[in-house]
C-alpha positions in Angstrom: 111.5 43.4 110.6 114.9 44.7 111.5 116.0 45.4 108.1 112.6 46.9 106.8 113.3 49.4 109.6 117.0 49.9 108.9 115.9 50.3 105.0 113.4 53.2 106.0 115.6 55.0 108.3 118.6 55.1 105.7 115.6 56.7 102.7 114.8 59.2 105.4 118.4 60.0 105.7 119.0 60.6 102.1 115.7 62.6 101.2 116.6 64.7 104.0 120.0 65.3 102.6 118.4 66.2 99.1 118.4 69.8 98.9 116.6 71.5 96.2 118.3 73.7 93.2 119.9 77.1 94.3 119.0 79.9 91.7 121.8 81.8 91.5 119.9 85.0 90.6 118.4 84.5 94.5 122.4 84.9 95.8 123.9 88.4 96.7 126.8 88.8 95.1 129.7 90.5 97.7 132.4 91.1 95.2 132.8 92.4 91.6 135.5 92.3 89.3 137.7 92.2 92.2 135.8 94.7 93.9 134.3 94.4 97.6 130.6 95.2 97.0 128.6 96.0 101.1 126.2 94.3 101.7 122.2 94.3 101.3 121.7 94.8 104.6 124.3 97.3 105.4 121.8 100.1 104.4 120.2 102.0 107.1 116.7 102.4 107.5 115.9 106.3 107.0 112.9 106.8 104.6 110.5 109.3 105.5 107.4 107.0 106.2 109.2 103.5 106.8 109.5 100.6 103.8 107.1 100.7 101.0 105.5 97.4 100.2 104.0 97.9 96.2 102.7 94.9 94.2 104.5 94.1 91.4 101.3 93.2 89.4 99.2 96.4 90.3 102.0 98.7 89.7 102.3 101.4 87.0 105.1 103.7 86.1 103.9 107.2 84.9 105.6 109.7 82.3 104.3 113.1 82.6 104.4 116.3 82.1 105.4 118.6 79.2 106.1 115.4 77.0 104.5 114.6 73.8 103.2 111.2 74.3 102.8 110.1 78.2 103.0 106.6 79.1 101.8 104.4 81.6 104.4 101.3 82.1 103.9 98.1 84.1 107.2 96.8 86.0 107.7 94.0 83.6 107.7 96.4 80.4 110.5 98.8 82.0 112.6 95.8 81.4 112.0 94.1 79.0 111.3 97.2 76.8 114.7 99.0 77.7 118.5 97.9 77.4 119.6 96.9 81.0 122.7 98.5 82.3 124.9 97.6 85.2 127.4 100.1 87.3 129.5 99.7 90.8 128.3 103.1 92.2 128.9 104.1 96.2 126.0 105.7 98.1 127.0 108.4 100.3 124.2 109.5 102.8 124.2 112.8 104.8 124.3 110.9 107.9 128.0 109.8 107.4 127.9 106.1 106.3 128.3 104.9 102.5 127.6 101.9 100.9 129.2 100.2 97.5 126.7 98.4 95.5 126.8 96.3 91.9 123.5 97.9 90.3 121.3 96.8 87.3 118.9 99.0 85.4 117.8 100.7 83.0 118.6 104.0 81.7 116.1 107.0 82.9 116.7 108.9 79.8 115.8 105.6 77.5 112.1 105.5 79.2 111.9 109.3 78.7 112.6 109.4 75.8 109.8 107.5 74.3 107.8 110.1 75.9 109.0 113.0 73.8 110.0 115.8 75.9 108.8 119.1 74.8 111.7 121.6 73.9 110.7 123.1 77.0 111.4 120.8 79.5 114.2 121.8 81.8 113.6 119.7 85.0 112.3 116.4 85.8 110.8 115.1 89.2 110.5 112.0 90.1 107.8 110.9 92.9 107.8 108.0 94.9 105.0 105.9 96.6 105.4 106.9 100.1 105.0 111.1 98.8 108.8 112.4 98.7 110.2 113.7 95.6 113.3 115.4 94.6 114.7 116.9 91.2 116.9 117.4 88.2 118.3 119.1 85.6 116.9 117.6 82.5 120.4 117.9 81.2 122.2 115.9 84.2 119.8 112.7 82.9 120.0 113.3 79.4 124.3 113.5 79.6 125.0 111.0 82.0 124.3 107.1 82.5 121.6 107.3 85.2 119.9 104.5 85.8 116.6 102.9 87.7 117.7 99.8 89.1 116.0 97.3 90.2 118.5 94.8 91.3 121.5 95.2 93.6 124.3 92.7 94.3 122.5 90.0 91.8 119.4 89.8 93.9 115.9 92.3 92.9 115.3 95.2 95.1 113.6 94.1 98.3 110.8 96.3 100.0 113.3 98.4 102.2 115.5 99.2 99.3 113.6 100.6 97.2 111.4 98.1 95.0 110.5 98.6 92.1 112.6 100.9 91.6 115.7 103.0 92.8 117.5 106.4 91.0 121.0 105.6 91.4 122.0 109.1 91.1 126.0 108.8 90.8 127.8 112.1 91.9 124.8 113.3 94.2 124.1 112.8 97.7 121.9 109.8 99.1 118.7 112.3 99.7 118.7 112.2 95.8 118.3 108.8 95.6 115.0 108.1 95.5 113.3 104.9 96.3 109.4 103.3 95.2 109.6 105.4 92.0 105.7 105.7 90.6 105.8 108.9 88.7 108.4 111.1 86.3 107.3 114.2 85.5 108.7 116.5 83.0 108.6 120.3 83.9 110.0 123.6 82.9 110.2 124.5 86.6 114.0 124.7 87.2 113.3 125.6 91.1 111.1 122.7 92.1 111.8 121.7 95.1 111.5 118.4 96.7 111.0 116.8 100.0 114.4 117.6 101.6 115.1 120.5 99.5 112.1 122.3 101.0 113.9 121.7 104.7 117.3 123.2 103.1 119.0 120.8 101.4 120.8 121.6 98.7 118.5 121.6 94.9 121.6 120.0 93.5 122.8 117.2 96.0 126.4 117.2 94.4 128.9 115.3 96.8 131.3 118.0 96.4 129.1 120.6 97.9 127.7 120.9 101.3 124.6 119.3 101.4 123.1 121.9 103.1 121.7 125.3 101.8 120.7 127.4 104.4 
């Protein structure tokens, strides 16, 4: 009787050591190339309306506008129909605090351009879930590797950062990084102005400008 115990207490002891498989695409990655990446969680919390919960299998990513051929996209075929592209870029928010992340995503002017802009398209504006938009120059998307991502540090986008997707708008302020992206919209309105640009932020958001206008 003795032993039948023993023999049962030592199979717990080993199933409870068994741990099941790690994914490594479920680890955040904290250093690049040599490269200390912050952290996840080092963001603060500053949206407009709070963290944006979307589901994944309802959601639909809109090109609009003055553009040929608009197109509706599920999240799946923005990545799998698009070359995936990965950057170290530093967030600098108005507030005073920065963060350095390791994105992956794909390029914004790749899914526009299987829209076909019309010649005159000047400006595009994104839209996010929660109702705040902000601008561009077409050109500043067009010449430069901007990217929707929708992974940082190795791990997807959770809820408060931005899922499904973020702009990671290198060179501009952190009020230009949008977040929940639903809707791009093509326009030939070079003085749209978004959510904080309409409370006197600058149109342009470039770091080595004052962020504010007025």
């Amino acid at each position: 009787m003795i032993k039948k115990i023993l023999v049962f207490v030592l199979v717990i002891f080993f199933i409870g050591c068994i741990q099941k498989p790690i994914t490594l695409d479920e680890i955040e990655i904290r250093d690049y190339e040599g490269q200390k990446l912050s952290s996840v969680e080092d963001f603060r919390e500053n949206s407009i309306k709070g963290p944006q919960y979307i589901d994944k299998e309802n959601y639909n990513l809109e090109i609009s506008g003055l553009v040929e051929n608009p197109r509706m996209y599920s999240y799946d075929e923005v990545i799998k129909d698009n070359r995936h592209y990965q950057q170290v870029v530093t967030l600098d928010c108005v507030e005073g605090w920065s963060v350095t992340i390791f994105w992956e995503g794909v390029l914004v002017k790749d899914v526009i351009e299987q829209a076909d802009p019309l010649q005159n398209a000047t400006t595009v504006i994104f839209y996010a879930y929660d109702g705040y938009t902000t601008s561009f120059p077409l050109e500043y998307i067009m010449d430069n590797e901007i990217i929707m991502a929708y992974e940082m540090n190795n791990v997807t986008l959770p809820p408060e950062r931005g899922f499904p997707f973020q702009l990671v708008a290198q060179s501009k302020w952190g009020y230009k990084w949008i977040k929940w992206i639903t809707k791009i919209e093509l326009s030939d309105n070079p003085d749209y102005e978004g959510y904080w640009e309409k409370r006197g932020y600058s149109k342009t958001g470039n770091l080595n400008e004052s962020f504010f206008d007025r």
